[in-house]
C-alpha positions in Angstrom: -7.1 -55.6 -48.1 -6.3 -52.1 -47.6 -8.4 -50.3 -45.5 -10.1 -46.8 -46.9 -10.9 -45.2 -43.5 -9.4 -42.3 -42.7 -8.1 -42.7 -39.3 -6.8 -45.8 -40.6 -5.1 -44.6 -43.6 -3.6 -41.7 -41.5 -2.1 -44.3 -38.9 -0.6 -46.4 -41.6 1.0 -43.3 -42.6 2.8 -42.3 -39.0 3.3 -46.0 -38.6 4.9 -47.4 -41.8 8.7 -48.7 -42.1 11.2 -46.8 -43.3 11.7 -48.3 -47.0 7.7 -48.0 -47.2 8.5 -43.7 -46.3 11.1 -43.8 -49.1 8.4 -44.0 -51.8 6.1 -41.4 -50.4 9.1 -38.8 -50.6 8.7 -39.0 -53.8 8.4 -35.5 -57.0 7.4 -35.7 -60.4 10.4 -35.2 -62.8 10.8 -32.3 -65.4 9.2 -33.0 -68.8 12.7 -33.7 -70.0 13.0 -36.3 -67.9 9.8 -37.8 -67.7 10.1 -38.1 -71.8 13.8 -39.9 -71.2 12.8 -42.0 -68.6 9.3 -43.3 -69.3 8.0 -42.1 -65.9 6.3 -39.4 -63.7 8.0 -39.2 -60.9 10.4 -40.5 -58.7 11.7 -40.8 -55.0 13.9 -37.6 -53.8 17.2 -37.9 -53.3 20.5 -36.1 -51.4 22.4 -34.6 -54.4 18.9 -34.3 -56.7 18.6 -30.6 -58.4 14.8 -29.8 -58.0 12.8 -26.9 -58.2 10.4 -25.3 -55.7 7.0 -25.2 -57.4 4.7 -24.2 -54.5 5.1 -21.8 -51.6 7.0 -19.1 -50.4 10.1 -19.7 -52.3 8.4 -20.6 -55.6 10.6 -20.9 -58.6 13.5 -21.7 -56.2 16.1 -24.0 -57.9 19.0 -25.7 -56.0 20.1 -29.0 -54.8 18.6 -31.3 -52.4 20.4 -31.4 -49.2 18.8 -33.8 -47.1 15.8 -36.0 -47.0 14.2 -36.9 -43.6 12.6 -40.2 -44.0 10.8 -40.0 -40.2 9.2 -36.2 -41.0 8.9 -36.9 -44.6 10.4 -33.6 -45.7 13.3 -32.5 -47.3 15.3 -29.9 -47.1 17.3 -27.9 -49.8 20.4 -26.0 -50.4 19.6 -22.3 -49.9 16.1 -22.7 -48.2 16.5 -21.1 -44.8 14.2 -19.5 -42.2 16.1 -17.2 -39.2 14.5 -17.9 -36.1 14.1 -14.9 -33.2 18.0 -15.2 -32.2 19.6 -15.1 -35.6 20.1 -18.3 -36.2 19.8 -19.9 -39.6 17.6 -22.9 -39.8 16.8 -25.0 -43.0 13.5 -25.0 -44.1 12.1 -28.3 -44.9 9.7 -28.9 -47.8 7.1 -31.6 -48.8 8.4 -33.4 -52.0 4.8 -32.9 -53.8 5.7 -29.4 -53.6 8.6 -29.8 -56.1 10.1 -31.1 -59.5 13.2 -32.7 -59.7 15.2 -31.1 -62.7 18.5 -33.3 -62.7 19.0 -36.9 -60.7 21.8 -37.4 -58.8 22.9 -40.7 -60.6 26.3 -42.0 -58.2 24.2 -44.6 -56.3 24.3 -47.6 -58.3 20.6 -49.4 -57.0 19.3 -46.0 -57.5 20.9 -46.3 -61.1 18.9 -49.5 -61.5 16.2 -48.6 -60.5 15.6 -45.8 -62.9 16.9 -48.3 -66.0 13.9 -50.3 -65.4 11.5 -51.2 -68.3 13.9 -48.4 -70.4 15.2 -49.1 -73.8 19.5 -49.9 -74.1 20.0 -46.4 -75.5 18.4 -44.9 -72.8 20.6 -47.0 -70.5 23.7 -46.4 -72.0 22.8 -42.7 -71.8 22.0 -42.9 -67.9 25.8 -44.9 -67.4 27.3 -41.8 -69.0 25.7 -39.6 -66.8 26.6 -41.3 -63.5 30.2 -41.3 -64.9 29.9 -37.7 -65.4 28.6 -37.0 -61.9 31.2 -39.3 -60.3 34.1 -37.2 -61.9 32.5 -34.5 -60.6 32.7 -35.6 -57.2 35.9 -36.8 -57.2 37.3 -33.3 -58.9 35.3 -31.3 -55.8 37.0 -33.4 -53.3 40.5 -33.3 -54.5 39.7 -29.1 -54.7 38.5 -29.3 -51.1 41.4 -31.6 -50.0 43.7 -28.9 -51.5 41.8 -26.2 -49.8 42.1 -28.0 -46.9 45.7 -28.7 -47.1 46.1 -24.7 -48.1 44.6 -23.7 -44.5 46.8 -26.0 -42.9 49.8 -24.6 -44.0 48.8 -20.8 -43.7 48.3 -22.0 -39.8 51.9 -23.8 -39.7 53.4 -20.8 -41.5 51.5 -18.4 -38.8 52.5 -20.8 -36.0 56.3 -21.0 -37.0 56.4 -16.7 -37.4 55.5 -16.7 -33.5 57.6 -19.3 -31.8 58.1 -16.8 -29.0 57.8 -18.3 -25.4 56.1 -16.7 -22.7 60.0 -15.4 -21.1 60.3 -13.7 -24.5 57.4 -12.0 -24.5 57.9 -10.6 -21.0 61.4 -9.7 -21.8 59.8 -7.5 -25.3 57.0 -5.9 -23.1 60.2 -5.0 -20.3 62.0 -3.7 -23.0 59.0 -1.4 -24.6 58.0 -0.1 -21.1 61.8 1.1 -20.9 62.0 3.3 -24.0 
């Protein structure tokens, strides 16, 4: 039996496993989604669009970037503080303190998960989705690939215009000082 004691409750908290954490991270779902999906809420993902519903950055919509399991936050795209020195730091935010307005369907268990106790339409609408989202993926990592693949040959092309050696260099500065 679970225990109803404070202290006790707040220890099982710090103390629980990691796949135990995974369920407390989680946000209720947009009212599009909980009518789709036949459920409040569900846990926060990396990729998930949510949007900020308490706090300082209220009405705030962007996409998760990370989820920290051991401080039971996450943080979000966007979401910065700048500390004393300048530097950017990401803020990190409780999941009750957000809706999630689009799942990030490219993991399949999370797939299954969600098609629990839904009707076939419903799942056939969720594979469709996940296909979409892969596509997408794969289309943003071909462009940064090619971005990539742009830089490096802007550097080869600025390496090959200045294949001078230190001796020609000298000789050009000689030469200047001359005239």
């Amino acid at each position: 039996m679970v225990s109803k004691h404070p202290r006790k409750q707040r220890r099982f908290l710090y103390n629980a496993p990691l796949h135990t954490r995974r369920k407390f991270l989680s946000a209720h779902l947009a009212e599009e989604l909980l009518v789709k999906y036949d459920r409040r809420s569900f846990p926060v993902a990396k990729g998930d669009t949510v949007k900020i519903m308490r706090g300082e950055f209220k009405g705030h919509v962007d996409k998760v970037a990370a989820v920290n399991l051991k401080k039971g936050r996450v943080e979000i795209e966007g979401i910065t503080l700048t500390k004393a020195d300048g530097k950017k730091v990401p803020k990190l935010i409780h999941p009750s303190d957000l809706m999630i307005t689009k799942l990030n369907l490219t993991d399949p268990v999370r797939r299954a998960r969600l098609e629990r106790g839904v009707s076939e339409e419903v799942k056939k609408e969720i594979e469709k989705e996940a296909e979409e989202q892969i596509r997408e993926m794969e289309e943003q990592k071909l462009e940064e690939e090619q971005k990539k693949k742009e830089e490096e040959a802007e550097k080869e092309v600025e390496e090959t215009e200045e294949p001078q050696t230190e001796e020609d260099k000298e000789k050009q500065e000689k030469e200047e000082k001359n005239e």
